[in-house]
Structure formats: structure tokens, C-alpha cells
N, C-alpha and C positions, 0 to 999 in steps of 0.2 A: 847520441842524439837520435830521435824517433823520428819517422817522416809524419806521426802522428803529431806530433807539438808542430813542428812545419807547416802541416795541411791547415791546424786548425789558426795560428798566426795568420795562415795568406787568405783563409775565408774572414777573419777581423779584418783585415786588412782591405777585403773585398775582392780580391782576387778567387777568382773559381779555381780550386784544383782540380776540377773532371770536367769533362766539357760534353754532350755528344753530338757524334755528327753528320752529315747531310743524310750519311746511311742509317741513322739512328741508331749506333754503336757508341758504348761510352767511352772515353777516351783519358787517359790522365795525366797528367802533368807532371814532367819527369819533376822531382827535385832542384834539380842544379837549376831551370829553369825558373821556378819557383823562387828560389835566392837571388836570384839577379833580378829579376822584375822585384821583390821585394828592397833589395840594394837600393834600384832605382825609386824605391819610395820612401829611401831613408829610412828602413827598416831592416838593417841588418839579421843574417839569421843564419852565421856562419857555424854557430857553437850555441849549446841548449842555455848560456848567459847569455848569449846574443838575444836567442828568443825571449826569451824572460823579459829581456830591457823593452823589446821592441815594444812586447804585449804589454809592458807598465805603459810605454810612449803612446801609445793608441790608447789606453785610460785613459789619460792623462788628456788627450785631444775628444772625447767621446763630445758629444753635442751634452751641453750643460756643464762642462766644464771649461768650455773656451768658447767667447763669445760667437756671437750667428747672428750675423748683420742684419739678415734678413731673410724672411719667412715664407712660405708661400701659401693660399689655401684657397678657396673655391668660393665666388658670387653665393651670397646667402647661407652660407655654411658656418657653423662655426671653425674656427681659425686655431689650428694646434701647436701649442708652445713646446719648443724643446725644454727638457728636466731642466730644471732652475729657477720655477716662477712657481710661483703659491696661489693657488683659489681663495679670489676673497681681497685679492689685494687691489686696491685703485688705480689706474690707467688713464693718463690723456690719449686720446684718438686726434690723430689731426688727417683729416681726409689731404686727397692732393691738392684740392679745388683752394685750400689752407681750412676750411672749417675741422671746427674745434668739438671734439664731444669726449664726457666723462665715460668712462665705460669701469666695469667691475671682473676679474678675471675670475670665470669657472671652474667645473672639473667635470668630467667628460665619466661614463661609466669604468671608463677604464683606466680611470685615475691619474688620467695626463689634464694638464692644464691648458683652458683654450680663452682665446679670446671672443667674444660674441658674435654672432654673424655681423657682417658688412655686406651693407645694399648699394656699396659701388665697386664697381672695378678701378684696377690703380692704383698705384703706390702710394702708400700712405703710411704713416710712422705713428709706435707705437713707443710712448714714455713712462714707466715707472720706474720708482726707486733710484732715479738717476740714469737709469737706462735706456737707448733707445733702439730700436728693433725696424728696420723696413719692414709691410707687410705687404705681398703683392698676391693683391686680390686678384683672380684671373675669372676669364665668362666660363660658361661651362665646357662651350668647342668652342674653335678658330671659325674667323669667318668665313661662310663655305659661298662653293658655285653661286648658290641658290640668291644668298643675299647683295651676289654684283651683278647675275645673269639671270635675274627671277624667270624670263619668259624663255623656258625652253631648257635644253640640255646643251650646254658650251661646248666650243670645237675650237682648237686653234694650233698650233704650225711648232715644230720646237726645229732650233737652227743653232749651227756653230757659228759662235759672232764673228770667230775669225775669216768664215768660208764666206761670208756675204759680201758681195761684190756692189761698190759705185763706182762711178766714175770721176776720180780723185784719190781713190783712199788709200794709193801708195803702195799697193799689194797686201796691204791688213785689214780687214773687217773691221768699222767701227760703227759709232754711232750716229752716223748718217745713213751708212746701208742698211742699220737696224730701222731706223726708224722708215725709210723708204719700203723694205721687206713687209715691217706691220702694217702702212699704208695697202699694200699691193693683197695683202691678206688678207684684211678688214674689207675690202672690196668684194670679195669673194664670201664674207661674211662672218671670218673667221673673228674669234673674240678676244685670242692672246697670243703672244709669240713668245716662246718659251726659250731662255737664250743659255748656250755653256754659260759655265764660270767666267766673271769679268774680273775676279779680284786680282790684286793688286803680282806681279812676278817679279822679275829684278831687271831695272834698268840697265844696269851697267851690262848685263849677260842676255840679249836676245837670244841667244840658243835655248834658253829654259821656258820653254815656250807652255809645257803643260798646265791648261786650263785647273788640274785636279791638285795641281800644287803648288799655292801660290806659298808668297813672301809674307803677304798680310791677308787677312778675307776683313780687313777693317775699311782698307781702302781698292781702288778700281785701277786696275789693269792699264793704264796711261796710253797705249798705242791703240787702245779702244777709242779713245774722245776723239772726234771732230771739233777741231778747234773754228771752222768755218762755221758753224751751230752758233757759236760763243762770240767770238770778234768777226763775223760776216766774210766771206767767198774773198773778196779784194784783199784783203791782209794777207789771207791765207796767200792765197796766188806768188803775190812778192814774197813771200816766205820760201815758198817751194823753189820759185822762180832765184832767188838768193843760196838757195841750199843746192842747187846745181842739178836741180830737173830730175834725179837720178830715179823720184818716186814713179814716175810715170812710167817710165821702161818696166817697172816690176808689178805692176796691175794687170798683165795682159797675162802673166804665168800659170796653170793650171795647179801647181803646189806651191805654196807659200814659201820663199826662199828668207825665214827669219832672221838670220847674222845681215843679210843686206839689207831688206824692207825694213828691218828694226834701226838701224844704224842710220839709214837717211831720212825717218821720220824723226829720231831725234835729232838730225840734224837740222831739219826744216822746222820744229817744235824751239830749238835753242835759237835759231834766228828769228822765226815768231816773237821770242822773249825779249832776244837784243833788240829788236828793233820797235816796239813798244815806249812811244814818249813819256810815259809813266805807268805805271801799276792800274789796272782798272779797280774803281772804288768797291765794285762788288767781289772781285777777290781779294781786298783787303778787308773785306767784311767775312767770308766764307773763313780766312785765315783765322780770324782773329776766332768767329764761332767754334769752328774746328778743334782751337785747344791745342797742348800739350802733345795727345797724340798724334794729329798731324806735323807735330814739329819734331817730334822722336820719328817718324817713318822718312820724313826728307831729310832728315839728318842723317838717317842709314842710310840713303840713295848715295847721298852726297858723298859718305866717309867711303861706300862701297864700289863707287865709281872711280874714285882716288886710288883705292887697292889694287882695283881691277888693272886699271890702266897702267900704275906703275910696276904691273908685276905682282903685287904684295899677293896675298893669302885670299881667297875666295871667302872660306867662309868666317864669320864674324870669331870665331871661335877660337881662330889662329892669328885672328891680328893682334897690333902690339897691346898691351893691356890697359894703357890709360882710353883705347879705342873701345874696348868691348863692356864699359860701366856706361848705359846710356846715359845716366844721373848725374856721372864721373867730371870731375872737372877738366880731363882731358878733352869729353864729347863738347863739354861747352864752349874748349879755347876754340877747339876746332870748327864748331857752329860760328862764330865771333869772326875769326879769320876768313871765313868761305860763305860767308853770311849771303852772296848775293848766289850762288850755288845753291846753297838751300832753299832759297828764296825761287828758286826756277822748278824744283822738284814740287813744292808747295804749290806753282802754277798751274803744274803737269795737271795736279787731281783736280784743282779747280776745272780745268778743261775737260778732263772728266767725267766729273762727277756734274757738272751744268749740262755736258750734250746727252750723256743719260737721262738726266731728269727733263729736256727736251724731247728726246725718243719717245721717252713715253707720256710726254701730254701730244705729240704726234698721233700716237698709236689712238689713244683715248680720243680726241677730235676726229679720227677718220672714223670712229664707230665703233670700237672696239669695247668690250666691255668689263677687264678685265686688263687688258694690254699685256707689259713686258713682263714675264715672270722670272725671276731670278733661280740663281741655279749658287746654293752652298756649299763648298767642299767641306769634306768631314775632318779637314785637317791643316796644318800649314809646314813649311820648309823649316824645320830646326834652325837652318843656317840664315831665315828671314829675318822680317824687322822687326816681327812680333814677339818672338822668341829675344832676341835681342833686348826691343826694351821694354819686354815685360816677361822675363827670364820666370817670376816665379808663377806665374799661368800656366807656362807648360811638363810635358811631362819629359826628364833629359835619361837617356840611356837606353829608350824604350819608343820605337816603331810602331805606326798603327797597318794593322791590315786586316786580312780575313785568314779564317782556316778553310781547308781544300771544301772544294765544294763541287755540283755538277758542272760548271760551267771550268773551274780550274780548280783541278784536280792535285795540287799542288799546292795551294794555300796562295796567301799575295802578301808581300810586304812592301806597304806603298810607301815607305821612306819619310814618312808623313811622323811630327809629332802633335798633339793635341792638349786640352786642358788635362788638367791633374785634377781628379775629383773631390780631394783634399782644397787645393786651392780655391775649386770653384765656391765651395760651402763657405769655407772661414774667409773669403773674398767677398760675400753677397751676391753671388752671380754674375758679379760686374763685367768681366769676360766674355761672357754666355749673350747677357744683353747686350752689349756694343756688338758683337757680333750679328744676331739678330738684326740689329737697327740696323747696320749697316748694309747685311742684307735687303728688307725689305724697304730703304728707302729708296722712293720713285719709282715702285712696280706692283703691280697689281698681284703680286705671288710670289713664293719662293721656292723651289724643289730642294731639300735638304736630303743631300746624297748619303746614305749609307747611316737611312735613320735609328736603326741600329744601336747606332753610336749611342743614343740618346736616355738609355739601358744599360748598355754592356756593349766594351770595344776588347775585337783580339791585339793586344798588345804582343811585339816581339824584342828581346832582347836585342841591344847592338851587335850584331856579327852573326845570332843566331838563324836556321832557314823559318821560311815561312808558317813550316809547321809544327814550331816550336817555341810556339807561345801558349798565352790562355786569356780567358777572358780577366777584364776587371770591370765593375760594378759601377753607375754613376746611380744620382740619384733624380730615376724619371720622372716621378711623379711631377717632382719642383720644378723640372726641364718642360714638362711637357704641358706645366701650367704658365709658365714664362713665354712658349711660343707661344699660347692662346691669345696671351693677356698684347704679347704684341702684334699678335696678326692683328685684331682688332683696332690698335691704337693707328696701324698702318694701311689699314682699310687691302692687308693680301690675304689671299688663301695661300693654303699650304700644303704642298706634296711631300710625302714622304717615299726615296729611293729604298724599296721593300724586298726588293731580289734578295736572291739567295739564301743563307742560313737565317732563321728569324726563332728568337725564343718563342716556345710556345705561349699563348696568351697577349704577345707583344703586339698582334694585329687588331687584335678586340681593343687594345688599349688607345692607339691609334683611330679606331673606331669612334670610342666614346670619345675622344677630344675633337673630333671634327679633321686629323690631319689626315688627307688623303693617299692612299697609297697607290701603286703602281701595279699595273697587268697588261703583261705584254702576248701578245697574240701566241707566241712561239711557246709559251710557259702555260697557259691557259688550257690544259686537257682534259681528260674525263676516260677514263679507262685505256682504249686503244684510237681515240681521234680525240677529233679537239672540241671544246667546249663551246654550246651555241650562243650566240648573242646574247641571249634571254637571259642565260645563266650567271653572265660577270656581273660583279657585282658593284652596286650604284656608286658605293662610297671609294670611289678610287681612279684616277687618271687612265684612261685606254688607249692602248699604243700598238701600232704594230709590229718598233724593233725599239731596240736604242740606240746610243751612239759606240756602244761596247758589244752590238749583236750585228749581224749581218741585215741589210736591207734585206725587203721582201724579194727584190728583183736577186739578190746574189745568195739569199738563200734558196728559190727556186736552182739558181743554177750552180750550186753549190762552190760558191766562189770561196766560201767562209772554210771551209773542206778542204778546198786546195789551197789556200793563203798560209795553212795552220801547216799543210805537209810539207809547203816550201820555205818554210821556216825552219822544219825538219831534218831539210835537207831530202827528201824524198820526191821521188816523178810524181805521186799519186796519193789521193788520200785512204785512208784505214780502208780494205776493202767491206768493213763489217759497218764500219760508218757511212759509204756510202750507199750499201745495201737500206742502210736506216733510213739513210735520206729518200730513196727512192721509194720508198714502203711510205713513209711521212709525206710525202706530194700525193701522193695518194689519197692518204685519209686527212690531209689540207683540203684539196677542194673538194673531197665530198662534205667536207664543213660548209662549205661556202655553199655548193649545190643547196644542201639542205637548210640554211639559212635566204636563200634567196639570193643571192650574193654573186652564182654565179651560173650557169648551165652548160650541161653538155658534156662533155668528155674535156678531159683535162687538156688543156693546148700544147703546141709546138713552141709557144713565144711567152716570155716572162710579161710581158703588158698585160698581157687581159691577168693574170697572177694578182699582180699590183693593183689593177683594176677593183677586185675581187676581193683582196685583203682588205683595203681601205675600206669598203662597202659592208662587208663583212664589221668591223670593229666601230663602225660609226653607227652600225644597228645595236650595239654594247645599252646594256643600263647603266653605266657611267654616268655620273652628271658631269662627268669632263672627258672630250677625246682631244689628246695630242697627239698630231701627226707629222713624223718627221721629215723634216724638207727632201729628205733622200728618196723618200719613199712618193710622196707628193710629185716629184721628178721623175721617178721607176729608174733611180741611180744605183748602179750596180755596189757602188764601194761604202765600206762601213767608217766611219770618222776615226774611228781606232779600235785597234787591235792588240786586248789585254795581253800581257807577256814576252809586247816585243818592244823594243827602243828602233835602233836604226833599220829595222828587217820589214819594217813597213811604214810607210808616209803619216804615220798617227798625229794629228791633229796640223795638219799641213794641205788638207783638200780642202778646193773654193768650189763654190756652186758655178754652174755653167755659163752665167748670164747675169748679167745686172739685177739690183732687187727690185727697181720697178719696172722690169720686164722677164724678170724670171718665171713666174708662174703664168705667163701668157698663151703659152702653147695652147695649140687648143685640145689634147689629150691631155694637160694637167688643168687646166682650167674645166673644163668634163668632170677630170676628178676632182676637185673643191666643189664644184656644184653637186656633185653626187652627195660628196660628205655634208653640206649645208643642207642639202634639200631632205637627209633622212634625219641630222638632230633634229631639225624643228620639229620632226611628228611627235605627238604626245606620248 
């Protein structure tokens, strides 16, 4: 067998065998690697009949010969049919609105078949010959800054929902402090508040607390909701008050202590439930909306919390088997038998997903003009609900991450699985869109991390390191006309998480659809200093760190340098790393000097730093600056720290102070009117 028939299997397949990387060396993809991610795509390719088979299997699937539910194609464009349809032949058009029109099918110079331009956006279906085909029209970009913030260039706040502090909310950030936090912001004139991941994690396990992997991204994070949002403060009260007070004691903590705050919120959440003289008539309306899949994701709560508790098998994967067929008439006796248990996880979201969509007509009534923007992770927990019950979405035997890059050097494998790009297509995108929806509904935006994805994901085999995978292929174009088509319908902009490795061409394409990308202060250089205001450019969110970088304040003092060495296990950091650092504070603020930003000789104290950045990046041609609550603060510590689990407090720090009195200081209150007062200039 040739690695030559191999290579050219895994590029039909979509798999890239050569990759190159950050250093722009080519890289290739051993073989054995090669056959396992193709394994995992049901493409065996163990023997030159194997290959043979696989590449008949992939004919056999090519577009036009196995149906394609649905299409995608551009406002005003003609519309390109996959091989299978003939020019010439008659078509009913039924727009979405239901209007009816004959249409006649083309041919294109290049002898593909199209349907005629459509002058709406929208899904709408096309019929001949007994056939019917979705075709989703998309605008040409996403709805941008400009069309929610026309006067001026937006500014607004990005926060871990978890770290935001009220008074009530048990030691977890939810959405009561959220929407308090966007009040307090919007004051200051800020125009969104850009939040972690709220999707949905695993009830029955508060230890799995990571925002970047959840259970579902269909549904919401349940220790996020305020249920006082939803059934009013007095209920709640006797709830807490019924649940043994214990939430109160763990609000006052500087790190979120999850196994306990988790465990007495749902206790005080299940006495909320019992003690309810009936079902309120609007969540048995949200249930009934909901469907299907809210009733496979509380049925996985329900059967998972069973497991958990009596011992059994964590993951769905090792339970007994009439448990693991969501469809199974096992999962039904057992919905049947525990009906009022399901019936309480079904609550959870309602609770939810109402005080979210209250946050943010909060955010939008205090003045905001854009309000809560959402944050999508690029992936989900194999062992979640999603995976569960909808097993053929995703992709099994195969890990999503990144290959080594500057920032990890080592590559990442985020334990994460995602859709199967096979699936996605002969699916209709079905996946894709409910994902979407479920993001952007009731937020003014989305941040979809690690957009990337949206292209080409590093996939890693089970058991294999990080850097020993390779890419595989989606198809963007369709992806990236399905986010248009729903930013628009959901009235959000759209971020695109752009760090690190990015195929060349893949920013201009980004570009042309309107989704926004990402430029962080620390990334933004220009030879031997850093890049002036003037320079970044308009079409992309401006930040000074993330939640994965060091604040401005702990990169001044290189906290990030030492965090990393006493991880190590070492006294001190790389001496040639901090030689850099110090050479780098250097040519930082004559950035800032020479932008205006800051003057004088570099200081003794990280404040005027903080001062200085923030002034600095909100001088950006961005038509979006988010500035992180950390930096807002001049907070020394980073939300998290890639590479480590127990070795550092990652995703477990609260902000300092209540959120409507968090930003009252009057050094961070200085700094929002500094950043307010330089977007407005033209």
C-alpha cells in the first residue's frame, strides 16, 4: 500500500495531509494518523481494498448523488444547484412569506445548473420533479456595528458571567448580575456587555464548571438564571430560606467554590419547583415551543443525575444500553417513570433562558445599543446531551484542538467533539442552524470562538498528543452564509475569535461577510513596537487582553511569566523571557507616548499602564472596542490560564464588588469616561 493512494483518499475525504505552521514550515501527516481520523469517518484505509472501498464510498456520497436538503447562495445572485438537475427544467419557488412563483432552472457558463436570482433573503423551498430542496438565501454580510450603533464607533465591557457578583446569587454569577453589570455600563455609556459561554454543562456534576465545554450549546447553563427575574424576589427568598440559607455563606468568597455553590443552588432551584402550586402557564407554553429537543436534553439531566448519584458510569457512553438510544424505548419507560424529574430540568431552562432574555431588554432599556453579546464555543462534551441525542451530528473518535502555535507551543487538544461535515451537508445544516439560534437568541451579538472552525478544524485522534493530528475541511462558504442569513433574522453582530493559526485568505473572507474579527493589543506590532491606533483595522473588535491573556496590569508586571514558571515548577521565569518582557514595556509605552495615550517616562506603578492601554485601543479604527472587566478594574489576574486544570483557579475568579457598584471607583469610572469620551470622536 502507497502513502500515495492514502494521501489522496484523506484529501477526497477532506482531510489535509500537510498542514503548515505558525513558523510557516510544512508539516505532514504521519500515516497511522491519517487512518484513524479516516476510521473515525467510516472510511476505513487499512489495506489498498480498503482504500478502494472507501474512495467507491465517497462516490457514492459525492453531492448529486445523495440528496442535499438544502442549498445555500447569495441576495440577488443566482443560486447553484448541486450535479443532478438539468437547465431547462420547471421549478415551483415558494418564498418563506409562503408566496408562490414558477421559476425555469439555468446553466451557469460553467455548466452547473442554478436557480435564478432571489430578491429575498430566507428560507425558501424549491420543487421539481417531485423534489424539494431548502434554499437559504443569505444578505451579503452580517449585521454590522454600524446598522445597531449608526452614531459613532461602539465601546462596551466583556465579563465572565460566572465572576459577576449581586447580592443573592449564591456564589455563581447569573443573570441578575449580568443584567445589573450592563445597567452600571450603559451608564458610563458603554453599548454591550460581552459575556463567557452560558451554554448548557452537566447538572448532576458542578465540578465541570468550563465555560468552553459545555454539555449542549443548544440550551443555557441553568446556575446562570435568576429565577427572582421570573417568579419575583418573595418566592425566591422562601426557596433559599427552605434550602437551608447555605447560598448566602458562599457569596462573600473571592473564588467560586463550585461542588458547594452548585449543589445549594440546586437545592434551593428543586425547592423553588416543590413548592410551586402549579406549573406557570408560560413554561408550559415555552415547553411545549421547545419541542423534542428540550425533552432529549432533560431527559439526559434527569437519567445523568440517576447515574451520577447512584454510582453508575459518568459518561452516557458506559451506561446500560437501553439508556444510551435517546429514541430507545428504554429512554421513554424511563421519561414515563420520572416524568416529574424531567419535568423540573425542563424548568431549569425556562428559568434560564426568561432571565436572559430579561438581561438583556435590561441592558437595551438602560441605553445600550447592542446590549448582551453571546460567546459560542467551537465545540461540545462527547459525553453531553448533545452527542447523546443526536449521536449522528457529531464527530466520535476524534478531538477538536489547535496545532502548536506562539502562544502554545505544544498544540491543544480541547477534549471537545463537533459536527461531522458529512453530517452537516446530507443534514441541511440543521445542526449548524439550531446552534446559531440558540446562540443569538436575546443578544444583541455573538463571539464564535475559534472561527476557524468554520473552514477547517485540527482534529486529534483518541489517545493521540496534541500534535498529532490534521486539519479536516467544512464547507465555509455555506457556513458563512447561514451566520449572515441569521445574524440578520436575529437583529446580532458577529465576532469572529481569529487568534492564532488562521489559513491564509480566511480573514478577507471574514471580511467580505461582515463577521468581525478580533485584535488584541499584545498581537498588534509592526516591526520592533507596536502598532499605532490609526493602524488597526476598522473591521474587527479591539481589546486589550482576553480571558486566555494576561491583564494589562499582570502583563506590565509579568504575573503571566511567573504563573507559567510555577506551573513549571521553577522559582523564576525563562531569563530570556523576561529579558523580552522588559525590552517590550519599553517599546509598549512608547506606543502609547506616541499615540497620545500616555507621557513621560515609563512609571513605577501598573495604573497609569492600565490607564494608558485602554486610551491607547479605544483611539483603534475599530467600529467595535471591547474592554475587559479585568482590565476596566487594573485587575492583576487572567480568567484562565491555557494548559493548566488544578494549577491555577481558571474560571473560578469573582470581580471585586457588586455589579452595580463595581465600576464606581472613581479611577475606573475616569477610565470608562476616558474610553467613552474618545469613541464618540469622528
Amino acid at each position: 500500500m502507497t502513502d500515495a493512494a492514502l494521501r489522496d483518499l484523506a484529501r477526497q475525504a477532506g482531510i489535509h495531509p500537510e498542514w503548515v505552521d505558525y513558523r510557516a514550515e510544512r508539516r505532514s501527516v504521519a500515516p497511522d494518523i491519517l487512518r484513524r481520523i479516516l476510521d473515525a469517518m467510516s472510511l476505513p484505509a487499512d489495506s489498498p481494498a480498503q482504500i478502494a472501498q472507501s474512495l467507491h464510498h465517497l462516490g457514492d456520497h459525492a453531492p448529486g448523488r445523495t440528496a442535499q436538503p438544502l442549498v445555500t447562495g447569495d441576495l440577488g445572485q443566482p443560486l447553484t444547484l448541486p450535479p443532478g438537475d438539468t437547465a431547462g427544467t420547471r421549478a415551483e419557488l415558494t418564498l418563506e412569506d409562503g408566496r408562490r412563483q414558477d421559476v425555469t432552472l439555468g446553466q451557469g457558463d460553467d455548466g452547473r445548473t442554478f436557480v435564478p436570482a432571489i430578491a429575498e433573503t430566507g428560507y425558501h423551498r424549491l420543487v421539481r420533479d417531485g423534489r424539494e430542496t431548502v434554499l437559504a438565501v443569505a444578505p451579503a454580510r452580517c449585521l454590522g456595528v454600524e446598522d445597531l450603533a449608526p452614531q459613532g464607533r461602539a465601546w462596551g465591557l466583556t465579563a465572565q458571567t460566572y465572576a459577576i457578583r449581586r447580592d443573592g446569587d449564591g456564589g455563581i454569577g447569573d443573570m441578575g448580575g449580568v443584567a445589573l453589570l450592563a445597567e452600571a455600563a450603559a451608564r458610563h455609556g458603554a453599548d454591550a456587555l460581552a459575556l463567557s459561554p452560558c451554554h448548557a454543562l452537566f447538572a448532576a456534576e458542578p465540578t465541570r464548571f468550563g465555560p468552553y465545554s459545555p454539555s449542549s450549546r443548544l440550551f443555557l447553563n441553568v446556575l446562570h438564571g435568576d429565577p427572582a427575574m421570573v417568579l419575583g424576589v418573595d418566592r425566591v427568598a422562601a426557596a433559599v430560606a427552605a434550602a437551608g440559607g447555605e447560598q448566602i455563606a458562599l457569596e462573600g468568597l473571592p473564588l467560586i467554590d463550585w461542588p458547594a455553590a452548585g449543589v445549594a443552588k440546586f437545592r434551593m432551584l428543586r425547592a423553588l419547583f416543590d413548592g410551586l402550586p402549579e406549573l406557570p402557564d408560560d413554561f408550559v407554553a415555552f415547553r411545549r415551543a421547545a419541542g423534542p429537543s428540550l425533552e432529549d436534553h432533560a431527559r439526559f439531566e434527569a437519567i445523568h443525575r440517576q447515574q451520577v448519584a447512584g454510582g453508575g458510569a459518568w459518561r452516557w457512553q458506559d451506561w446500560p444500553t437501553a439508556l444510551c438510544d435517546a429514541a430507545g424505548p428504554g429512554v421513554a419507560a424511563f421519561a414515563d417513570e420520572h416524568a416529574r424529574e424531567v419535568t423540573f430540568h425542563a424548568f431549569l431552562q425556562w428559568i434560564a433562558q426568561r432571565s436572559h432574555a430579561a438581561a438583556q431588554q435590561r441592558a437595551l432599556a438602560a441605553g445600550m445599543r447592542i446590549g448582551l453579546v453571546a460567546d459560542m464555543a467551537v465545540g461540545m462534551d462527547g459525553a453531553g446531551s448533545h452527542a447523546w441525542s443526536r449521536p449522528g451530528d457529531v464527530m466520535t473518535g476524534l478531538a477538536v484542538g489547535a496545532p502548536p502555535d506562539l502562544i502554545n507551543g505544544h498544540g491543544q487538544n480541547w477534549g471537545l467533539t463537533t459536527f461531522a461535515p458529512p453530517a452537516l451537508v446530507t443534514g441541511g445544516f440543521a445542526p449548524f442552524i439550531a446552534t446559531l439560534r440558540a446562540a443569538m437568541q436575546d443578544s444583541g451579538g455573538v463571539r464564535i470562538d475559534h472561527v476557524m472552525g468554520l473552514a477547517r478544524l485540527w482534529v486529534v485522534p483518541d489517545g493521540a498528543g496534541a500534535v498529532e493530528g490534521a486539519y479536516i475541511t467544512y464547507p465555509v462558504d455555506d457556513l458563512l452564509r447561514l451566520v449572515a442569513l441569521e445574524s440578520h433574522r436575529h437583529r446580532a453582530l458577529v465576532i469572529g475569535e481569529d487568534l492564532g493559526t488562521v489559513e491564509p485568505g480566511f480573514r478577507r473572507a471574514l471580511d467580505r461577510r461582515g463577521v468581525y474579527g478580533m485584535r488584541v493589543l499584545w498581537f498588534e506590532r509592526q516591526g520592533d513596537g507596536f502598532l499605532p491606533p490609526g493602524q488597526w483595522t476598522s473591521e474587527a473588535a479591539s481589546m486589550t487582553t482576553t480571558h486566555d491573556l494576561p491583564s494589562v496590569r499582570g502583563w506590565w508586571q509579568g504575573e503571566d511569566i511567573r504563573l507559567r514558571a510555577g506551573v513549571a515548577g521553577l522559582d523564576a521565569g525563562d531569563p530570556a523571557e523576561v529579558a523580552e518582557r522588559d525590552h517590550d514595556r519599553t517599546r509598549l509605552w512608547q506606543a502609547f507616548v506616541d499615540s497620545g495615550a500616555a507621557g513621560g517616562a515609563p512609571p513605577d506603578t501598573a495604573e497609569p499602564v492600565v490607564d494608558a492601554a485602554v486610551r491607547h485601543v479605544a483611539g483603534t479604527r475599530s467600529n467595535l472596542m471591547l474592554l475587559p472587566v479585568e482590565d476596566a478594574l487594573a485587575l492583576p489576574d487572567q480568567p484562565n490560564l491555557p494548559g493548566t486544570i488544578d494549577e491555577h483557579p481558571n474560571w473560578r475568579r469573582r470581580l471585586p464588588a457588586p455589579a452595580d457598584r463595581v465600576l464606581d471607583a472613581p479611577a475606573v469610572a475616569e477610565r470608562l469616561e476616558a474610553v467613552a469620551r474618545i469613541r464618540a470622536r469622528p
